[in-house]
N, C-alpha and C positions, 0 to 999 in steps of 0.2 A: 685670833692673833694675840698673841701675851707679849709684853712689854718691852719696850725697847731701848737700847743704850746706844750711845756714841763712842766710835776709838776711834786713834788715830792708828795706823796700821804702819807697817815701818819694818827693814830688811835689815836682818845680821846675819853674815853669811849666806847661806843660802836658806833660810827659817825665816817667818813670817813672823813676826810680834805686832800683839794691841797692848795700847793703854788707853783706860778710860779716857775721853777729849776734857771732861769736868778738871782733872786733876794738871791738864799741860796749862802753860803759861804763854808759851811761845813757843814756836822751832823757829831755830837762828841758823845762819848757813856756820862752817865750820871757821873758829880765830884761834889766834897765840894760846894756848894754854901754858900755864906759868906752872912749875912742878913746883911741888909743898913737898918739904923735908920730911920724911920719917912719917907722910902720909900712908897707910895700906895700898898695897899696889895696885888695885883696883880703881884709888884715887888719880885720875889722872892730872888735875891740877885746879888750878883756880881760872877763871877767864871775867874780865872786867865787860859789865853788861848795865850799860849805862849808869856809872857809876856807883854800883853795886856788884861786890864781889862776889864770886857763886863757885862751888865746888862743881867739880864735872868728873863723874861716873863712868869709866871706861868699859862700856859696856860688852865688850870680847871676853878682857879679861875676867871683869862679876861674873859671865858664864860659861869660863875656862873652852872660851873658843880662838880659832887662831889667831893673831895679833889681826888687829884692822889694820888698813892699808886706807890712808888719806885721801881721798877722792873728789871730784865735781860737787856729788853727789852726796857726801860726807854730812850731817847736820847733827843738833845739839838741841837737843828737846829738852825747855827749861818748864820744871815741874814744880808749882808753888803748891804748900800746904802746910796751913796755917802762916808762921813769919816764917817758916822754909823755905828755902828760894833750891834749887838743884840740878845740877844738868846730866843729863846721859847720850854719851855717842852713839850715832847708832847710820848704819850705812847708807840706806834710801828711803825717807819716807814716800809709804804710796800711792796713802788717800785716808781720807776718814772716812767712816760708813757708819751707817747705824747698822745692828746684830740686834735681832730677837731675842730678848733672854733664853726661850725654848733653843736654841742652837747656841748654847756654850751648855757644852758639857764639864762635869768635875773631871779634873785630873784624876788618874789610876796612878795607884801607888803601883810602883811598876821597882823590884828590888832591881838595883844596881843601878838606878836613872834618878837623879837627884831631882824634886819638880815641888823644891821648896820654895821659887818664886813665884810660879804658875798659881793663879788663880783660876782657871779655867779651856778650854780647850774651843773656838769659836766654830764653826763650819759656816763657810760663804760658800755657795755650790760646789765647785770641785777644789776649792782652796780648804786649809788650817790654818789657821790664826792662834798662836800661843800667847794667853790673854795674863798679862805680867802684872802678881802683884807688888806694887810699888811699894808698900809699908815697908816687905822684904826686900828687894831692890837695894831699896836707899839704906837701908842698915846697916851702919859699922855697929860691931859689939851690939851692947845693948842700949844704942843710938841710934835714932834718926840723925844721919850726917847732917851740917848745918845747925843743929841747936846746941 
């Protein structure tokens, strides 16, 4: 048995995504977000989180899927690293699991399939898990959004 990590696992659309659990902060259910002028449209706005203001990452849009649709279910996985504080929509989280290293596989450059945020590919028995790197995620330009 080789090594093991933690994600939190989490629905957009009908696609399964991980992100490492080290890099979440919180997941908050879904509030007001407040739209920032002449933000990238991917920026969905700002939301006030206990008195600290935080960008929120509209996460359909960052991966040119159909608009989300507001839900019960709906949360905002806030992602600290380093003084970066950052949120990302995203439609159900499902559970955290720990994932062997030996079952994430690399991404296949696959032509006509963009899998520039993709770090990795997880297998949970008869599930995928599209393992997101966040560096890429959260990058406007050649920014980490928030700094």
């Amino acid at each position: 048995m080789g090594e093991e990590k933690q994600f939190v696992a989490f629905m957009l659309g009908n696609e399964e995504y991980a992100v490492e659990i080290l890099a979440v902060q919180e997941i908050i259910r879904w509030s007001k977000i407040t739209r920032v002028p002449k933000a990238p449209n991917y920026v969905k706005g700002v939301i006030n989180l206990r008195g600290t203001v935080i960008p929120v990452i509209d996460s359909h849009i960052r991966f040119n899927l159909l608009e989300q649709v507001v839900t019960d279910t709906t949360r905002v996985i806030v992602f600290k690293n380093e003084d970066t504080v950052i949120g990302l929509t995203v439609d159900l989280v499902t559970e955290v699991l720990s994932l062997n290293l030996d079952n994430i596989e690399n991404p296949q450059t696959t032509r006509g399939v963009e899998n520039q945020f993709i770090n990795g590919i997880g297998k949970v028995n008869e599930r995928l898990l599209i393992i997101l790197d966040l560096t890429k995620v959260l990058q406007i330009g050649n920014s980490i959004l928030g700094k």
